[in-house]
C-alpha atoms as one frame of an Amber mdcrd trajectory, in Angstrom:
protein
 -10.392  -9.113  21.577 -10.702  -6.393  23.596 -12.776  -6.562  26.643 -14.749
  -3.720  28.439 -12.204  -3.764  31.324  -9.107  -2.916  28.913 -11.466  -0.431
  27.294 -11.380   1.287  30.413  -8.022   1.004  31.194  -6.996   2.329  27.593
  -9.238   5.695  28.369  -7.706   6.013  32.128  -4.432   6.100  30.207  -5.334
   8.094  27.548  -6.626  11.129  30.304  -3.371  10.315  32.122  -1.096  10.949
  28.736  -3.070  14.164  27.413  -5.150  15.385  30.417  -8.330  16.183  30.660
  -7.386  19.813  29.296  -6.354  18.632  25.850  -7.844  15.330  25.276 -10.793
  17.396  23.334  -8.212  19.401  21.516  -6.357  15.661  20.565  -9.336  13.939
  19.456 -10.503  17.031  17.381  -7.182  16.857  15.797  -7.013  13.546  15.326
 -10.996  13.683  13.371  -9.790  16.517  11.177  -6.713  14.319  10.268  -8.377
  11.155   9.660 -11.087  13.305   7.693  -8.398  14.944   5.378  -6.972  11.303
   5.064 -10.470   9.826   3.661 -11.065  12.373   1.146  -7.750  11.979  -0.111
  -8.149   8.555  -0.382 -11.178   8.996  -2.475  -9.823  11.616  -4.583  -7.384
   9.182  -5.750  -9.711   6.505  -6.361 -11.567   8.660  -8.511  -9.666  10.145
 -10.315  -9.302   8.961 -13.419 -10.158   5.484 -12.772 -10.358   4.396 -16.783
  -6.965   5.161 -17.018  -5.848   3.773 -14.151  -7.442   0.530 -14.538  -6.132
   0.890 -18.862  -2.205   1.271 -17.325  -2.668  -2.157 -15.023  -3.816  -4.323
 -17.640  -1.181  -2.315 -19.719   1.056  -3.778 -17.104   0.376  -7.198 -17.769
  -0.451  -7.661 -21.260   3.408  -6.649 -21.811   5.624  -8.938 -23.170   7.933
 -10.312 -20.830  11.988 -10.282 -22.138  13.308 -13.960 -22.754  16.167 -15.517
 -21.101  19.431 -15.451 -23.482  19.774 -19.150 -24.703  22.427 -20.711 -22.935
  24.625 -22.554 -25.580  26.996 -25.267 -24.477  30.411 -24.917 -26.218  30.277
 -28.567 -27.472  26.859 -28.138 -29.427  28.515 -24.743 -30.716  31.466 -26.166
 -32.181  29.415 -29.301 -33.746  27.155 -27.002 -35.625  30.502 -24.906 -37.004
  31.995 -28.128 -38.585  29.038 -28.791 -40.281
């Protein structure tokens, strides 16, 4: 957990890295991108949500492919001479 003493030692090094100059610049970026990122997110969530939720139970109602039947050679050859 972080504590208010490496709170303050994250921002020291934060105005270190950017500078005071374009620290408001960076965190203006970094709102727009994690703004673009949330309504992308919720675009996807909405749309079409009956067909994406159709498609996953699609997905699992499918029938699943069977194993070939292994056949032992001695069972194969009984069955022929009979």
């Amino acid at each position: 957990m972080l504590s208010g003493s490496h709170i303050l030692i994250l921002l020291l090094v934060v105005l270190l890295v950017f500078g005071a100059s374009r620290l408001p610049n960076a965190a203006r970026s970094l709102g727009r991108s994690m703004r673009i990122f949330k309504s992308e997110m919720d675009e996807m969530r909405t749309d079409n949500p009956e067909q994406n939720g159709q498609e996953a139970i699609e997905q699992q109602r499918a029938p699943q492919p069977n194993p070939a039947q292994q056949v032992n050679p001695a069972q194969q050859q009984n069955q022929n001479s009979n």
